[in-house]
TORPA-4810 file (N, C-alpha, C, O; in nm, 3 decimals):
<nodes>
NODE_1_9.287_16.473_18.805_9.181_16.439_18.712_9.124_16.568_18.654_9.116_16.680_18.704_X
NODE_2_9.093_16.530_18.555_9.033_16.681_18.454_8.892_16.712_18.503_8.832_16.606_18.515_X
NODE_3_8.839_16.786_18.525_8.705_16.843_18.581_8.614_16.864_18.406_8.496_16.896_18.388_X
NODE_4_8.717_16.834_18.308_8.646_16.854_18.167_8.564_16.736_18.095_8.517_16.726_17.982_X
NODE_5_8.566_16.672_18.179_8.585_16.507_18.120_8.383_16.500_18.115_8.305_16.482_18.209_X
NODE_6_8.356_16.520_17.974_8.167_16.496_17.945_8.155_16.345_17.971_8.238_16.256_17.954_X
NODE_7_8.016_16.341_18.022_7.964_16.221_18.042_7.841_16.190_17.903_7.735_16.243_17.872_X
NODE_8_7.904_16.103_17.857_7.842_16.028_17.727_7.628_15.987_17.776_7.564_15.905_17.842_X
NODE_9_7.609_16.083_17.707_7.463_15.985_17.689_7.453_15.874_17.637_7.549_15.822_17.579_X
NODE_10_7.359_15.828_17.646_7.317_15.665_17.606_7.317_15.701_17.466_7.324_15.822_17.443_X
NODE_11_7.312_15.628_17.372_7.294_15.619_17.230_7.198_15.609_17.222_7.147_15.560_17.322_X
NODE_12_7.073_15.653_17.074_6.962_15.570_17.038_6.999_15.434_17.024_6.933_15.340_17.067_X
NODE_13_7.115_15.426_16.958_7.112_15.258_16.930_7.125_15.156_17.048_7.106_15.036_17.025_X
NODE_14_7.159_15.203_17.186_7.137_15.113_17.266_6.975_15.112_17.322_6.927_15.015_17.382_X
NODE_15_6.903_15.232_17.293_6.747_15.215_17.331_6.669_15.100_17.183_6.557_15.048_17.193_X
NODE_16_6.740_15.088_17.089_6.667_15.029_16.997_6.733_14.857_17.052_6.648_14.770_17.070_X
NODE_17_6.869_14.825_17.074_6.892_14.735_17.140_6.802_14.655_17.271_6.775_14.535_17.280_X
NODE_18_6.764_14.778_17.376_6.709_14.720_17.446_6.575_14.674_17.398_6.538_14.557_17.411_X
NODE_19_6.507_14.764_17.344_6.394_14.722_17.268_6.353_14.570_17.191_6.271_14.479_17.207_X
NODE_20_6.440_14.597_17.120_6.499_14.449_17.032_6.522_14.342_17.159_6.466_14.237_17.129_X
NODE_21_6.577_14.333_17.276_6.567_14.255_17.362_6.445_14.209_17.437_6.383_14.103_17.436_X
NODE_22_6.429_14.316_17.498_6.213_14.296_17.572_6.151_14.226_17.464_6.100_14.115_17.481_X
NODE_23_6.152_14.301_17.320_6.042_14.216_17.249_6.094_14.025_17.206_6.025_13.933_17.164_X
NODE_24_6.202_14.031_17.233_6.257_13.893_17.177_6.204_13.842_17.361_6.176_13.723_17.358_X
NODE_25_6.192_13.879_17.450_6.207_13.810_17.592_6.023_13.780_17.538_5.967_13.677_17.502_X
NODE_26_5.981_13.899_17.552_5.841_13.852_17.568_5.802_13.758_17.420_5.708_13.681_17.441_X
NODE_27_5.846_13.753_17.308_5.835_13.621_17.264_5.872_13.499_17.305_5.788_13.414_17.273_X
NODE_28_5.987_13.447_17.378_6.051_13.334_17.457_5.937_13.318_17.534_5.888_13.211_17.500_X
NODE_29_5.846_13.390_17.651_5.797_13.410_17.775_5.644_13.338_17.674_5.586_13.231_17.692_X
NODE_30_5.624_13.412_17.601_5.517_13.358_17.489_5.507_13.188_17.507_5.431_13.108_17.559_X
NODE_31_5.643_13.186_17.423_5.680_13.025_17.381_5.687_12.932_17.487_5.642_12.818_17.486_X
NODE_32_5.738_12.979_17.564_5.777_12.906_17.696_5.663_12.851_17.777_5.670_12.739_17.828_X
NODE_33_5.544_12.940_17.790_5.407_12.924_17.872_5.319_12.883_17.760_5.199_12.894_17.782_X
NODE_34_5.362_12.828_17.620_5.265_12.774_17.526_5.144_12.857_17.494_5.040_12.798_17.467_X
NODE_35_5.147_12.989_17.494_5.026_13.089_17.456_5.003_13.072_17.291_5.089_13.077_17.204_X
NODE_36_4.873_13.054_17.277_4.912_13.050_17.121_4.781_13.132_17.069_4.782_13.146_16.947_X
NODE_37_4.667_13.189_17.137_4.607_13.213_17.053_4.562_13.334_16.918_4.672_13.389_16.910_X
NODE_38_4.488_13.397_16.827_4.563_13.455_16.690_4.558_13.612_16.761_4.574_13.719_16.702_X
NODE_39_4.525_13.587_16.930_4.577_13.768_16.895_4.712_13.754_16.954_4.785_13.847_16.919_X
NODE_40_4.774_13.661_17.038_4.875_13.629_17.042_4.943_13.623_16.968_5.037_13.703_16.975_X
NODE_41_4.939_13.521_16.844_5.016_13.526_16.722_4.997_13.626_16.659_5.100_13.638_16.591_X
NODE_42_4.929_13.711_16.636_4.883_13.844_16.564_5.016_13.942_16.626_5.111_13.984_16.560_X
NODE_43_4.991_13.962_16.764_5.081_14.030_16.843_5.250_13.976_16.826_5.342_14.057_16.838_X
NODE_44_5.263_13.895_16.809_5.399_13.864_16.818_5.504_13.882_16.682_5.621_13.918_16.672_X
NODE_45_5.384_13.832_16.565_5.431_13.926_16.410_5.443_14.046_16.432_5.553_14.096_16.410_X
NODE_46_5.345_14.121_16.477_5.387_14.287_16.480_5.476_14.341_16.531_5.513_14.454_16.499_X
NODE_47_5.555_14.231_16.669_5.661_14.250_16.740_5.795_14.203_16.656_5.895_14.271_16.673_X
NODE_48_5.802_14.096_16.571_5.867_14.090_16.471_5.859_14.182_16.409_5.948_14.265_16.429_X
NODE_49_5.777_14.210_16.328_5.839_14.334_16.198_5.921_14.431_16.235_6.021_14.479_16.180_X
NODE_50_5.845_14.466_16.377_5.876_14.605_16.429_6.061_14.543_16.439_6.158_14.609_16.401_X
NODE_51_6.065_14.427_16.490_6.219_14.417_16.537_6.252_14.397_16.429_6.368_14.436_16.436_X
NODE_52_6.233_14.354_16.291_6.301_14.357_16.194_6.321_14.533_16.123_6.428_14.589_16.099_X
NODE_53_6.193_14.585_16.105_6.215_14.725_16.098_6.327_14.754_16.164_6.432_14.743_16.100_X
NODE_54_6.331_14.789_16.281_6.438_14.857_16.352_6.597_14.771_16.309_6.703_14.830_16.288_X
NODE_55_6.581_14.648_16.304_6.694_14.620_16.236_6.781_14.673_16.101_6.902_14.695_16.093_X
NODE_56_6.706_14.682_16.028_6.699_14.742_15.917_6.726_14.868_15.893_6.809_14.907_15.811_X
NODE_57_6.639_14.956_15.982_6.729_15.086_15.978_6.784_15.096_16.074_6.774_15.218_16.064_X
NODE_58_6.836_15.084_16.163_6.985_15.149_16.278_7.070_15.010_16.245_7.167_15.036_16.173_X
NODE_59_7.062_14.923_16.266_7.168_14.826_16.261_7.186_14.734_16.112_7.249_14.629_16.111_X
NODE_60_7.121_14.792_15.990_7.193_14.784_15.888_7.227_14.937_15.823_7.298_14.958_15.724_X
NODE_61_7.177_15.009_15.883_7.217_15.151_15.868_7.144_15.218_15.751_7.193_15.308_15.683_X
NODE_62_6.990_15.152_15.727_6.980_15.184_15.586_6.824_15.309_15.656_6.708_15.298_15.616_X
NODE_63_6.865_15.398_15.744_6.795_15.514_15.784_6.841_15.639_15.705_6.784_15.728_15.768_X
NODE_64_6.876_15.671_15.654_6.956_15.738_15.602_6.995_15.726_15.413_7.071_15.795_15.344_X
NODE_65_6.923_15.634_15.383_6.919_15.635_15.209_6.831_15.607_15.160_6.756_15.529_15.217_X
NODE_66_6.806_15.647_15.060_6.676_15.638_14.975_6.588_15.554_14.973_6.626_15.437_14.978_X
NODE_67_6.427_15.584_14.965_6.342_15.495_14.961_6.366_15.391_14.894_6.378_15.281_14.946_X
NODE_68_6.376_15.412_14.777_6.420_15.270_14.693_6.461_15.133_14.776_6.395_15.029_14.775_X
NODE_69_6.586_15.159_14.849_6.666_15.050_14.887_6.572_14.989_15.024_6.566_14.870_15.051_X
NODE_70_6.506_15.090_15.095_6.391_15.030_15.238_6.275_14.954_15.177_6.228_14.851_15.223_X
NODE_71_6.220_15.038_15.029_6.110_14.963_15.011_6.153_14.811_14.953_6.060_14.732_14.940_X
NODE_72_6.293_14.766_14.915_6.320_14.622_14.944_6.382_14.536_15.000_6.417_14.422_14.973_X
NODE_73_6.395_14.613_15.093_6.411_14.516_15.268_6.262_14.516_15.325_6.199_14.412_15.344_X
NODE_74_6.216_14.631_15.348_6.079_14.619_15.359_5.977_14.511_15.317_5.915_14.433_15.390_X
NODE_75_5.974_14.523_15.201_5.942_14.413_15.073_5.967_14.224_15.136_5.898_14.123_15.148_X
NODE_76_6.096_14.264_15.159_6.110_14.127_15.199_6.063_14.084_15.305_6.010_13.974_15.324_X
NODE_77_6.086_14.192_15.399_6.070_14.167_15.532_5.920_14.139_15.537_5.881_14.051_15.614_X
NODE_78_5.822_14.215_15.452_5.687_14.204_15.470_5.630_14.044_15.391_5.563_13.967_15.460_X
NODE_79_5.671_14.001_15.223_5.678_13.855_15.269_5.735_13.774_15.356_5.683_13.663_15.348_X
NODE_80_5.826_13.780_15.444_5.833_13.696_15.538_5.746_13.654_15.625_5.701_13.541_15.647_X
NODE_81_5.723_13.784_15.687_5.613_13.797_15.783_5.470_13.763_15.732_5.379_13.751_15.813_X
NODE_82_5.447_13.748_15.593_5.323_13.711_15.516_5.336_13.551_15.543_5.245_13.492_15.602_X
NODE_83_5.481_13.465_15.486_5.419_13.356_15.523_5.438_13.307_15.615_5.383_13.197_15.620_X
NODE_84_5.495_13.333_15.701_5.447_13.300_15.855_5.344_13.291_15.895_5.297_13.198_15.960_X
NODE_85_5.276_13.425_15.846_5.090_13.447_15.924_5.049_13.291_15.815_5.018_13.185_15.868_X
NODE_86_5.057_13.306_15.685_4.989_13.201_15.624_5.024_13.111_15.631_4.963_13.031_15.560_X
NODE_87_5.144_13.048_15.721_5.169_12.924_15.714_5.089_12.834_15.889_5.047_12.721_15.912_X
NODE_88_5.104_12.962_15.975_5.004_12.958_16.086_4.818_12.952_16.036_4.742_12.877_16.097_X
NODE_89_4.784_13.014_15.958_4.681_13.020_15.922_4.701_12.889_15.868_4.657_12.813_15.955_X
NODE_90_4.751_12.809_15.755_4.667_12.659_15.703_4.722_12.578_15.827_4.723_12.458_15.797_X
NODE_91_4.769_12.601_15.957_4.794_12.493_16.058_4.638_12.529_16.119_4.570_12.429_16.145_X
NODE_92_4.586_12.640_16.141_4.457_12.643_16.218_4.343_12.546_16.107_4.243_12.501_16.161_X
NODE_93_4.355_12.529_16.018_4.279_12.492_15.943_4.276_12.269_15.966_4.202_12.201_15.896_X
</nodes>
């Protein structure tokens, strides 16, 4: 056996993976025990974006090119997350 043989560090992209996992568990763990109230829901959008953020740049790869193209994934990503909150907001109503 070769005594040359490097041992691979972890990737960022498997720390953004795990990440992306915990925050999807502790939403299930959310859902599962019926927690609902708005700092709960408050908290769990921010855990979305963030997992959509990170989607967006490492696993569509768009870290690395021009603002232009983030500010409309961004864009989208941020109405999404708009009507969610507002579609939770006219259910409290």
């Amino acid at each position: 056996m070769s005594e040359n043989i490097k041992s691979h560090p972890v990737r960022p992209y498997t720390y953004v993976w795990l990440i992306l996992i915990l925050l999807t568990l502790f939403a299930f763990v959310v859902g599962k025990h019926e927690i609902g109230n708005i700092t709960i829901v408050s908290l769990l959008l921010f855990s979305t974006l963030i997992k959509g953020q990170m989607v967006i740049d490492f696993f569509m790869g768009l870290h690395k090119v021009r603002w232009f193209w983030k500010i409309i994934m961004y864009s989208w990503l941020l109405l999404v997350m708009g009507l969610i909150g507002f579609a939770y907001w006219l259910g409290l109503q």
